[in-house]
N, C-alpha and C positions, 0 to 999 in steps of 0.2 A: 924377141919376137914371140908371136903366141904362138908356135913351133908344136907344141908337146900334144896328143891327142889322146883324148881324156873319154872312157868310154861311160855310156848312162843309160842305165838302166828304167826305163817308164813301162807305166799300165796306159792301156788305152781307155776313158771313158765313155758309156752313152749316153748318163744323163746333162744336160748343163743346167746353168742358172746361179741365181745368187745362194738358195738354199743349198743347192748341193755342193757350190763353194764352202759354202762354211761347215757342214758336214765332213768333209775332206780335210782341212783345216786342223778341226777339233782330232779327226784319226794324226797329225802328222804331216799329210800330206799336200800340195800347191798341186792347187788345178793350171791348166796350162792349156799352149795351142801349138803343135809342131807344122810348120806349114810347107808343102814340097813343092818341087819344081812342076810346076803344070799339073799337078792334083791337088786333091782335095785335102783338105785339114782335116787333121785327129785330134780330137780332146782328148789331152793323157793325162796323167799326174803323176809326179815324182815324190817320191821322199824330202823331206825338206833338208833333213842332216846331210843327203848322198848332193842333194842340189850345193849345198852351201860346202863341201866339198871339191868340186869340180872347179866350183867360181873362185876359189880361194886357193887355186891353185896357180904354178909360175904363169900360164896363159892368161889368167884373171877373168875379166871378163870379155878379153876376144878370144878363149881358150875353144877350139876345136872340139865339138862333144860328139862322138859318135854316136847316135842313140839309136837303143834298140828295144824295139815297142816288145813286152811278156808276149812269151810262146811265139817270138818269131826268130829269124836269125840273120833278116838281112839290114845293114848296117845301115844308117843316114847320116852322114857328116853334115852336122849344123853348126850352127851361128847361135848365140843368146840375140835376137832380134830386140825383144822390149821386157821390160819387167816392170811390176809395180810393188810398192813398201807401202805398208801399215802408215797413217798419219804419223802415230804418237808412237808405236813400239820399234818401225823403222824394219821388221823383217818382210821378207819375201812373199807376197801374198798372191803372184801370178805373176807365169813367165811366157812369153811367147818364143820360140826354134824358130829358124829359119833354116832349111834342107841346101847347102852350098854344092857347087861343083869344086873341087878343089885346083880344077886348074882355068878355072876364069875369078879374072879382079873381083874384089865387093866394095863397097864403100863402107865406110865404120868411123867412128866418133872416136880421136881418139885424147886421153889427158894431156896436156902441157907441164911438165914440172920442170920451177925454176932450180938449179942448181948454183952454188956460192954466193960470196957475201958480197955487194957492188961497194966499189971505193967510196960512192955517193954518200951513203947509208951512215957510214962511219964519220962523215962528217955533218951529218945530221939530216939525209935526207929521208922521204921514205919510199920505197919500194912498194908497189900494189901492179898485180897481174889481173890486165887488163881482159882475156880472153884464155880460159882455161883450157878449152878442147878446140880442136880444129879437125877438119873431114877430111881424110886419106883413101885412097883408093889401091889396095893391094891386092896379091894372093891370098883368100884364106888363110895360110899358111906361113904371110907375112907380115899381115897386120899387128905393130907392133903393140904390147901392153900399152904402153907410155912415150913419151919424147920428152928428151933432154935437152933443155935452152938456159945457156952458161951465162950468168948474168955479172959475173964479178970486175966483168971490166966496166960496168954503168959508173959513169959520174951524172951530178944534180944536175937534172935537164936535159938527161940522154932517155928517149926511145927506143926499144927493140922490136922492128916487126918478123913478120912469118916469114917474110926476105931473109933475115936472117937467124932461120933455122938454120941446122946446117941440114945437108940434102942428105937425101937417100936413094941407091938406084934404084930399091924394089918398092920405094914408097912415095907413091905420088900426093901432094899437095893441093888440094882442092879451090882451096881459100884461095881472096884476092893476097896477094905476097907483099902489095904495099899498103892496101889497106886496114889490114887485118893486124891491131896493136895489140903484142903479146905481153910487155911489160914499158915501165916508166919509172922515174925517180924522179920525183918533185920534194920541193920545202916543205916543211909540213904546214897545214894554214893556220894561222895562226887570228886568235877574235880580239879584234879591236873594238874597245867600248865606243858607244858613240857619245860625242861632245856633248853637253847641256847646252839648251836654247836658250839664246841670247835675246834679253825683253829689247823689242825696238826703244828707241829714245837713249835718256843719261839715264843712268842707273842712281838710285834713291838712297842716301843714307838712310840708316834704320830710325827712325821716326817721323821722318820728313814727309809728308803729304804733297802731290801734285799742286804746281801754282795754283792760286785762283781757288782751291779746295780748303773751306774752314774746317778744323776740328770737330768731331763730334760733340753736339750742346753748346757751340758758340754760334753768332753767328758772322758771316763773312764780313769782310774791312770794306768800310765806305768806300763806292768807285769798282770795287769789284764785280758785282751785281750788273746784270747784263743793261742797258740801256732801254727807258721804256720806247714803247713805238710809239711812231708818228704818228697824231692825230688823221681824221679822216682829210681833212683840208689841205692840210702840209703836207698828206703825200698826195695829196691831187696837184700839189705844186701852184693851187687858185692864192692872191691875194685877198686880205681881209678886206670889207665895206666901210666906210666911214660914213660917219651921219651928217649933213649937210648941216 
């Protein structure tokens, strides 16, 4: 469970924008937005080491952050609501709080991880997880890091859905339960070359030329050569005149 609550330290800021993101940045520091129940938002910024701290802690990333905005004292249990990473370096580059009540549900994202090896597998099939994260609705204070789904009894051709997760009573299950596929063991596909095209007709020994077709530089066998046409007469079908 994310259980443990983990307290955080932030500045409040007043300027925003992209420049002064990056100015923040270059100090160390992730510009951010902590946002409360029925007020107003604070741009603050944290530390990036004390952020990357908290998040990498047993809660992870549904870890409980009490945070406390400089020169104040009074506490705000939040939530990591959203965060964004760098294209290519992949760190922290802005985080959004969310300010929780700690005794009403929230809803939260939470990972799938498969555990053991399916029978399948071993006799050649493969394993691929179908939907990694599913949305739960808990306690603050219950929303687990993670869920556990025991795949070692899969044989080839067996699906797992969110049905059979196994339950929780402090954690409710969002997702449709039968339609929501968490993992699968199939064959693996396998590329069949396609056959070569077969020339209609008989197929030609190797030097053989099509009937009726002379050689090149010869010319065709008498009879072969198409038949001339019919005069104008013949084919009007008229009889010839004889001279009296």
């Amino acid at each position: 469970m994310a259980g443990e609550r983990v307290k955080l330290q932030v500045q409040e800021r007043e300027s925003r924008g992209s420049a002064e993101s990056r100015r923040l940045r270059k100090q160390g520091l992730i510009p951010g937005v902590l946002y409360g129940r029925g007020k107003s938002p604070h741009a603050i910024s944290v530390p990036e080491r004390e952020l990357r701290r908290v998040l990498t802690g047993e809660g992870g990333l549904h870890a409980i952050l009490d945070v406390v905005l400089e020169g104040q004292k009074t506490t705000h249990p939040s939530i990591l609501k959203e965060y964004q990473q760098h294209a290519v370096r992949g760190g922290l580059i802005h985080v959004d709080l969310q300010e929780v009540r700690l005794d009403q549900p929230i809803q939260a994202r939470v990972v799938v991880e498969l555990v053991g090896e399916p029978a399948g597998v071993t006799e050649g099939g493969v394993l691929s997880q179908v939907n990694r994260e599913i949305t739960v609705e808990a306690l603050p204070m219950e929303v687990p890091e993670h869920l556990e789904l025991d795949v070692s009894g899969m044989a080839i051709g067996d699906t797992l859905r969110l049905a059979d997760l196994r339950v929780s009573e402090r954690v409710a299950y969002l997702d449709d339960p039968e339609e929501t596929v968490l993992a699968t063991v199939t064959m693996p596909t396998r590329f069949v070359e396609p056959e070569p095209e077969e020339v209609e007709g008989e197929e030609l020994e190797e030097g053989e030329l099509p009937e009726g077709e002379a050689p090149e530089g010869e010319e065709a066998p008498e009879g072969a050569a198409e038949a001339p046409a019919e005069s104008d007469a013949e084919a009007a079908g008229g009889e010839g005149t004889t001279e009296g």
